[in-house]
N, C-alpha and C positions, 0 to 999 in steps of 0.2 A: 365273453367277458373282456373288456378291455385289458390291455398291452401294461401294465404294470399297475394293473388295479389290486388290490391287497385288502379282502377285506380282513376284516379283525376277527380273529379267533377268540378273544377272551373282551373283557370290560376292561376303561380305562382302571389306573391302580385309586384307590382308593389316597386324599392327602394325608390322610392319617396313616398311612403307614410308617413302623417302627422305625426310628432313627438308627435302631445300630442294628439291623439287617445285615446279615454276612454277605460278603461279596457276592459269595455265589450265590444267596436269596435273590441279590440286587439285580446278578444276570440275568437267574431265571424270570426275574419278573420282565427284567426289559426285554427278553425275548420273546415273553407273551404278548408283548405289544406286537410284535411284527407281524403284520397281515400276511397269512399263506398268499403266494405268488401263481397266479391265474395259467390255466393248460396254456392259454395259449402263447405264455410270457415265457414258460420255462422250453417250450417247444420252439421259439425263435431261438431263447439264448443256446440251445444245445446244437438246431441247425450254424448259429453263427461258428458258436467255437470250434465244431467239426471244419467247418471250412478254414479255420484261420488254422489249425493242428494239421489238414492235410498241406498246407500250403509250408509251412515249418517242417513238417516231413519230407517235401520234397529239395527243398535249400539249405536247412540248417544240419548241416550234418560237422561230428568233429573231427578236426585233421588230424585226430593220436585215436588210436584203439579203444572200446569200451568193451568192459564185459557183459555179457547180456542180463545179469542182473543188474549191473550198471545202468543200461541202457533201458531196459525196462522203466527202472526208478525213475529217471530223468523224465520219460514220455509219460508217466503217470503224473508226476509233479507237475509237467509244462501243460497236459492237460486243464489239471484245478488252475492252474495260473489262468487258461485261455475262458474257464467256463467264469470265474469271477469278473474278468474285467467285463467281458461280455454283455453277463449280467449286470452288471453294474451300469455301464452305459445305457442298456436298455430302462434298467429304474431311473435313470439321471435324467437323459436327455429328452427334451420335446422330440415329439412326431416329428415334424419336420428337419431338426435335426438329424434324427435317427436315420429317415429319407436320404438327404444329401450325402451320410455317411456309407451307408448301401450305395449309394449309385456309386462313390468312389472306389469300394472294396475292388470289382475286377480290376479297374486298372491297377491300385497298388499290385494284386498279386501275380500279374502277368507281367509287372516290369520287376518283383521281384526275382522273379521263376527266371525270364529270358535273364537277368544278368547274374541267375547263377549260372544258366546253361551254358550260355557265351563262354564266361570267366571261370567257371569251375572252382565258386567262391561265394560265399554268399555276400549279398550287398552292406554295406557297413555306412555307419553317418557319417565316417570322414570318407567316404566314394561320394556318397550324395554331396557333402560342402565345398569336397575339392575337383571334382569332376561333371558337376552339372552343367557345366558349359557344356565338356564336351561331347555332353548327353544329348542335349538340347541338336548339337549340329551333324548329329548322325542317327536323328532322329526319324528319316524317315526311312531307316531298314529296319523299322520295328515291325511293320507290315508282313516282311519278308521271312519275318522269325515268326510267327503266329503258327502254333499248330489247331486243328480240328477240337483239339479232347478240350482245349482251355474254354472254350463253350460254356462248361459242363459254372463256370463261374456266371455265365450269367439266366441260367437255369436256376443258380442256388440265389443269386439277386431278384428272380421273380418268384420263389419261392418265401426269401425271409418280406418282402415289400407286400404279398398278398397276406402273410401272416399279421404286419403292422396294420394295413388297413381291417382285419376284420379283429382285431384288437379295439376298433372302436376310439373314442377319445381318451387323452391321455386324464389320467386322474390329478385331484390336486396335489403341490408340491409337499406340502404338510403330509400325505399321507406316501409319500414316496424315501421323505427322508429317509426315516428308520432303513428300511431295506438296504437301501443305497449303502447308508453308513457300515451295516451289517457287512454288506461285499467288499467293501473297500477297506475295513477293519478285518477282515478277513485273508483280503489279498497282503497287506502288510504284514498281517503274524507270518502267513506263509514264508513273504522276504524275510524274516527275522531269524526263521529255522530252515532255511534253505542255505542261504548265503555261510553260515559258520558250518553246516552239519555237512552239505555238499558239491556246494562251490562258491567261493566267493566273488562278489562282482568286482572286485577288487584286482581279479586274477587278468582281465581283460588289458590291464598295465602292464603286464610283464608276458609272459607267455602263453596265457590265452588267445584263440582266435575268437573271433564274429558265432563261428559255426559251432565251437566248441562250447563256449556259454549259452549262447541259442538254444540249442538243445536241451538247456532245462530252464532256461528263462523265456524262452522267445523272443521275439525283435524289439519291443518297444522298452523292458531294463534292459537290455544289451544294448541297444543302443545310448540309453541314457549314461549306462556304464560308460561307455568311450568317452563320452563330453566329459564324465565326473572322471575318470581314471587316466586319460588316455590324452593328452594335449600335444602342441607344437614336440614338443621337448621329448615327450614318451615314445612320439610317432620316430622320432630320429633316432635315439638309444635303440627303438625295438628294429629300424632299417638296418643302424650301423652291427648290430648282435645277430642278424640274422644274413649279413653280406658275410661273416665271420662261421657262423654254426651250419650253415645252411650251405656252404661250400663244399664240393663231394671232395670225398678223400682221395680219389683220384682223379683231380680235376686236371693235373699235368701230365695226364696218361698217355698223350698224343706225342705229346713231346717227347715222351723218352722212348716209344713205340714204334710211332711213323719216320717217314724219311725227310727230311728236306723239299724245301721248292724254292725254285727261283725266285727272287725278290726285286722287282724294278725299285727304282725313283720316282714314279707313280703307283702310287697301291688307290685302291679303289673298292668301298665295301656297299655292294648294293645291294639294300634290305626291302623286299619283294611284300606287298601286303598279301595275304591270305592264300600263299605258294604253297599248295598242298604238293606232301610227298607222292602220294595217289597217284596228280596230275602226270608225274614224270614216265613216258612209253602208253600212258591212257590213250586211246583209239574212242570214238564213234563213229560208227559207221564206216570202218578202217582208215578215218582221217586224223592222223595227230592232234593230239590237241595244243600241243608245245614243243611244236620241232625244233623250234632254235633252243631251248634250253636244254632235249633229249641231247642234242648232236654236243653244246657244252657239258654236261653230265658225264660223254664218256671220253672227252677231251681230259679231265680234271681230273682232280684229287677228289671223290667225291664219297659225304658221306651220311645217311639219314642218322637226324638229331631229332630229340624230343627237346620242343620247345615251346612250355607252359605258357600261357596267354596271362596269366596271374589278374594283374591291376589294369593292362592294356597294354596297346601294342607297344606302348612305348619302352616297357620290361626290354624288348628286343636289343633295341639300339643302346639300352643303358650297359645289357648286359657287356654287348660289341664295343661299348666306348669305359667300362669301366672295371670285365673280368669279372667280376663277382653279381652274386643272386641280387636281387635289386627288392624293396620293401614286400611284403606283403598283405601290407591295411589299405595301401595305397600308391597313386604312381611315382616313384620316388626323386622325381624333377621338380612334384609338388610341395613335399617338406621343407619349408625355410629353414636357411641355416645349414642345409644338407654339404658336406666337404664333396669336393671332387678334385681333393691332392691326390696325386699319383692315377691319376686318366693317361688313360693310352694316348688321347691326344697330348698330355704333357710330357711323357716318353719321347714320344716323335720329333715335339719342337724342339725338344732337348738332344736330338740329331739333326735337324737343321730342316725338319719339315713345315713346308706351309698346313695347313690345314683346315677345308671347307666342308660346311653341312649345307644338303639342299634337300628342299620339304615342299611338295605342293600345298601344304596347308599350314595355314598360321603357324607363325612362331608359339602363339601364347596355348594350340594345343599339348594338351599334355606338360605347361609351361617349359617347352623346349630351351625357346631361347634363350632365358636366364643362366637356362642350367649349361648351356652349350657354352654361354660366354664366360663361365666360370671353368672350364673344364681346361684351357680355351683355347677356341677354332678362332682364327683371324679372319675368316668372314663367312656369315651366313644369308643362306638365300632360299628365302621360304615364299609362301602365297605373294606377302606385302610386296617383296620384293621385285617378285616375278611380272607382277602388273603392273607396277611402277616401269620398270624397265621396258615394258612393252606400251606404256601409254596408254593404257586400255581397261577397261573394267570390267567383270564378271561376274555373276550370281555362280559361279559354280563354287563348290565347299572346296574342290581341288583345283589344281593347275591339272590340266593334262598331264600324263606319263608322258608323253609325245615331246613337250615342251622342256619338260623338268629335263628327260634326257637329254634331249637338244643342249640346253644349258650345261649341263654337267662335261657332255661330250667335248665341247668347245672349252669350255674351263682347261678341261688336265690336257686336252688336247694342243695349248697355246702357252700352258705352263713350263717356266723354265727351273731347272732345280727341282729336288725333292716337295712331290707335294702326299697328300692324303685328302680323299674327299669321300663323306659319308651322303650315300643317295637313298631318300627314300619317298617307294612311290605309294601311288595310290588310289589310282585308278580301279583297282580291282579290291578296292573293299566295297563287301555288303552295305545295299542290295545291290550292287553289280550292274550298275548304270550304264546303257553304252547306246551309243545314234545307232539306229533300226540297219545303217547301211553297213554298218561293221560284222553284225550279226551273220555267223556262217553257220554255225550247229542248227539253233531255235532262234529263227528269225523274228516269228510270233508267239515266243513264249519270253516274255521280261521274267516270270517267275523265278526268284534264288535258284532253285534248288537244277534250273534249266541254264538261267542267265550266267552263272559262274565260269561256264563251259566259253563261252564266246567271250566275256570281259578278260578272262585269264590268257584265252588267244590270243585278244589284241595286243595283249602287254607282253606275250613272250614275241610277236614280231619285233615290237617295239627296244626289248631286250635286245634282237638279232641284233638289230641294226648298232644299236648303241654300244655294243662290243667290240664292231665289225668297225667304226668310225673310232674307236679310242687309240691311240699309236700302239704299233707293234711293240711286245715286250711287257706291257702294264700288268702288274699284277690283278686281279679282280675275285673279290669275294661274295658268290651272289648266294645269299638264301633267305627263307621265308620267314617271317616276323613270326608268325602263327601261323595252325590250319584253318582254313575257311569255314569248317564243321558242314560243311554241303554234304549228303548223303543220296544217291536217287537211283534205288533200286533199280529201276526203270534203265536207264544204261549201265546197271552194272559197275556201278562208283560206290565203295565206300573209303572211310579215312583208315590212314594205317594209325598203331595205337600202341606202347610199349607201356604199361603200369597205369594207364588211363591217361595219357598223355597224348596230346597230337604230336606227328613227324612231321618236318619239313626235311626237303634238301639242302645240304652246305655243300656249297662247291668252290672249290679255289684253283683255277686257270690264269692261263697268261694266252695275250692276245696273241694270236698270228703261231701257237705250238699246240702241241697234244703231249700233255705231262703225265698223263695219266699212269703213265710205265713207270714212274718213278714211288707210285704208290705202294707201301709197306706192310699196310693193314689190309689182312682178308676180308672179304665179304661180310664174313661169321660176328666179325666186329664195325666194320664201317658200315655194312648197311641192314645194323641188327638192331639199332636205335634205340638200343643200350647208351652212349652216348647222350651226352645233351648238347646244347648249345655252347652250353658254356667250357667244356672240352673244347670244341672248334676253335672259339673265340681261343681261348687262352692257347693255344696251339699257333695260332696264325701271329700274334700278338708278342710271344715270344720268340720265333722266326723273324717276322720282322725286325724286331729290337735286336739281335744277333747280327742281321746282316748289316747295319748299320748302327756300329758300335760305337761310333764317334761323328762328331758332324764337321761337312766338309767345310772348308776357309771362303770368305766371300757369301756368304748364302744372305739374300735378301729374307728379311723374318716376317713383312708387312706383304700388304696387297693381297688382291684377292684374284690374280691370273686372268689371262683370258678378258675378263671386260668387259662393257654394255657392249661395243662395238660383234665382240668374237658372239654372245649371248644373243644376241639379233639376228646375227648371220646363222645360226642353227636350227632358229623356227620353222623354215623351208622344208628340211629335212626333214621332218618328224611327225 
């Protein structure tokens, strides 16, 4: 039987029927119109909704406790929500529509999935409007993230497409309406006794997450929610209330716990893309994987931090330059109008520091630069920049590490007076790109879950070096944005995890000593990753600000050190 063929159970109604019929006569009559709905129509729409329910089940989960009758209720309700729409489209839409929309299902739910799995969050409308760029330009380690089992979506795509085809041709629209209206009149009451009885879509404005209404709406009202509830102005109020509420109560823990470190006139904070704590003392094949940073680690002050990948990596550096938890709908560089009075950077100038950010990748990722020049660093040097100064052009999405560090090296290394420069690379983000001649682990294996291992190597030489060339005395703050989520049984790698959170290292050294002695806190607490980032951060932040309580007479406040000239002469090196 054809795919939303309906015939009629009863006769049309008679025009004579009575005028003052009671409502519910009126119903029941117009319900006899509706033609019973065909095996093979009710049989696609229930394969459809199962797939769209386990796909919800795997992202939509919510960030506060439910109780299992809770929780139950919501997955019964998100259910009828997933089998209505379903149906509905299936009575609505032409064949060939219905087609087009099938073939796009996997993709939707394997970049749903991968950007909960990444982010540990489910995907929101305002990640899609404010971050498709930078979707678009790290777009090909989607490859790299694909597991085996997501298959199983296009098993279920030749499943519901053999079902459409033996559904036959679509019937006329005239006899589809009814139905249609049926579901869609149906889906709406549901909205009408859902939203007041159990949650309101309304609640996505103020303290609701993506995940938490998900969970009994699904994606398509949650996200309409956000457009209708959630604007420029919502997204700011719920950053600035959640940099506030979202602050641990002992985020100054370090401070009043730990010891002191020396502080040069150089500080230097270099934020390492996808630096797993793991990597630090890992062996294959009894070769290091990251000597120069093992031999830093027991130099330092050092200490594993849980450090959420939230919105992207960019969470990292907001937290490093700003102390407090950074949005959680989105990256919050993105937010227009967003304040960034009282920045570490404005601390600093406010003792007589210069102050530089360097980025192998575009300014406008993660809209860094606006936000930097509000913050504000007196000069920044990103991709744009990098090639410009070098006359050259490149298809690559990054600058080399090689490069960046070169440049950075030569900067503080030519600078006079108090400077600050924030570096961050990126060479070793997924999939872990690297020339075949680099490769010392898996020469012939590019695969993530292989390639990690050798792109992470090349970038902890490239750290040696870049320490090793910085003037004696600099302070230096190096740790991981995030962890890489690389796991491979196979060598015996997995990630360290504190409350489901990845670790990285934070480590704070000074060139040319081993400070290590001066550390306060035992093992039990620095490398229990209990801690988060943001303990580090505000720990180092406030030491700095101490040792330089006043700023010194004569201090030039412009320029940006060091030079094209010094920036040229460093690419040799690297």
């Amino acid at each position: 039987m054809p795919v939303g063929r309906l015939p009629t159970s009863a006769p049309e109604a008679s025009t004579g029927a009575p005028r003052r019929a009671s409502l519910g006569a009126s119903l029941g009559a117009w319900l006899r119109l509706v033609p019973r709905p065909s095996r093979v129509a009710l049989a696609l729409t229930l394969v459809w909704a199962l797939e769209v329910f386990l796909v919800q089940e795997l992202t939509l989960v919510p960030g506060h406790r439910q109780s299992l009758a809770s929780a139950g209720v919501y997955r019964v309700v998100r259910m009828l929500f997933d089998l209505l729409v379903c149906g509905a489209l299936i009575s609505a839409l032409p064949r060939r529509l219905l087609g087009i929309l099938f073939l796009l299902n996997p993709v939707f739910y394997v970049v749903v999935i991968l950007y909960h799995d990444y982010y540990q969050q489910p995907l929101s409308v305002h990640a899609i409007l404010e971050t498709s760029g930078e979707g678009m330009q790290v777009s090909g380690a989607v490859g790299g993230l694909l597991e085996a089992w997501h298959g199983v979506f296009i098993v279920l795509l030749v499943v519901k497409l053999a079902l459409l085809v033996r559904g036959g041709p679509r019937v006329a629209w005239a006899e589809r309406k009814r139905p249609t209206g049926l579901l869609v009149g149906a889906y709406g009451l549901l909205i009408v006794i859902a939203n007041p009885v159990l949650q309101p879509l309304s609640k996505i404005g103020t303290w609701e997450s993506v995940g938490g209404l998900g969970a009994l709406y699904g994606y398509s009202l949650t996200w309409l929610a956000e457009l209708a509830y959630l604007d420029v102005d919502g997204l700011r109020e719920r950053a600035l209330t959640r940099g506030v509420e979202a602050m641990p109560a002992d985020v100054d823990r370090l401070m009043e716990e730990e010891a002191s470190f020396p502080v040069a006139e150089r500080v230097v904070f270099l934020q390492v893309e996808s630096l797993d704590l793991a990597v630090i003392d890992f062996r294959i094949d009894g070769r290091e994987v990251s000597p120069n940073l093992n031999r830093l680690w027991r130099q330092s002050l050092r200490y594993a931090v849980q450090a959420p990948k939230g919105t992207g990596s960019s969470d990292a550096d907001f937290r490093a330059l700003m102390g407090k938890p950074p949005s959680g709908d989105v990256p919050t560089y993105k937010i227009p109008g967003y304040p960034y009075e009282g920045s570490f950077i404005e601390r600093l100038k406010e003792r007589g520091f210069r102050a530089w950010a360097l980025h192998g990748v575009t300014g406008e990722f993660f809209n860094r630069r606006p936000a930097y020049e509000k913050m504000p660093f007196d000069a920044l040097v990103f991709r744009e920049e990098l090639i410009a100064e070098r006359a050259r052009a490149t298809e690559a999405w990054a600058i080399d590490d090689g490069e960046l560090l070169g440049e950075a090296a030569t900067r503080v290394g030519e600078a006079e007076g108090r400077v600050f420069a924030l570096v961050i690379t990126a060479t070793s983000h997924i999939p872990f790109p690297l020339a075949p001649a680099e490769r010392v682990f898996f020469p012939s294996d590019p695969s993530p879950h292989f390639a990690y291992f050798d792109s992470i190597h090349y970038v902890d030489g490239l750290i040696g070096r870049f320490v090793r060339d910085l003037p004696v005395g600099t302070t230096v703050v190096i740790y991981g944005d995030h962890i890489s989520k690389i796991e491979n049984p196979e060598v015996g790698y997995a990630q360290r995890l504190r409350e489901g959170e990845g670790c990285v290292p934070f480590l704070i050294l000074e060139t040319g000593a081993d400070i290590s002695a001066l550390q306060r806190t035992g093992d039990e607490l620095a490398l229990s990753c209990e801690l988060t980032s943001l303990h580090a951060f505000r720990f180092v932040q406030g030491r700095v600000e101490a040792a330089f309580a006043e700023e010194p007479p004569n201090v030039a406040r412009a320029g940006s050190g060091g030079g094209e000239d010094g920036a040229l002469s460093a690419q040799g090196r690297y």
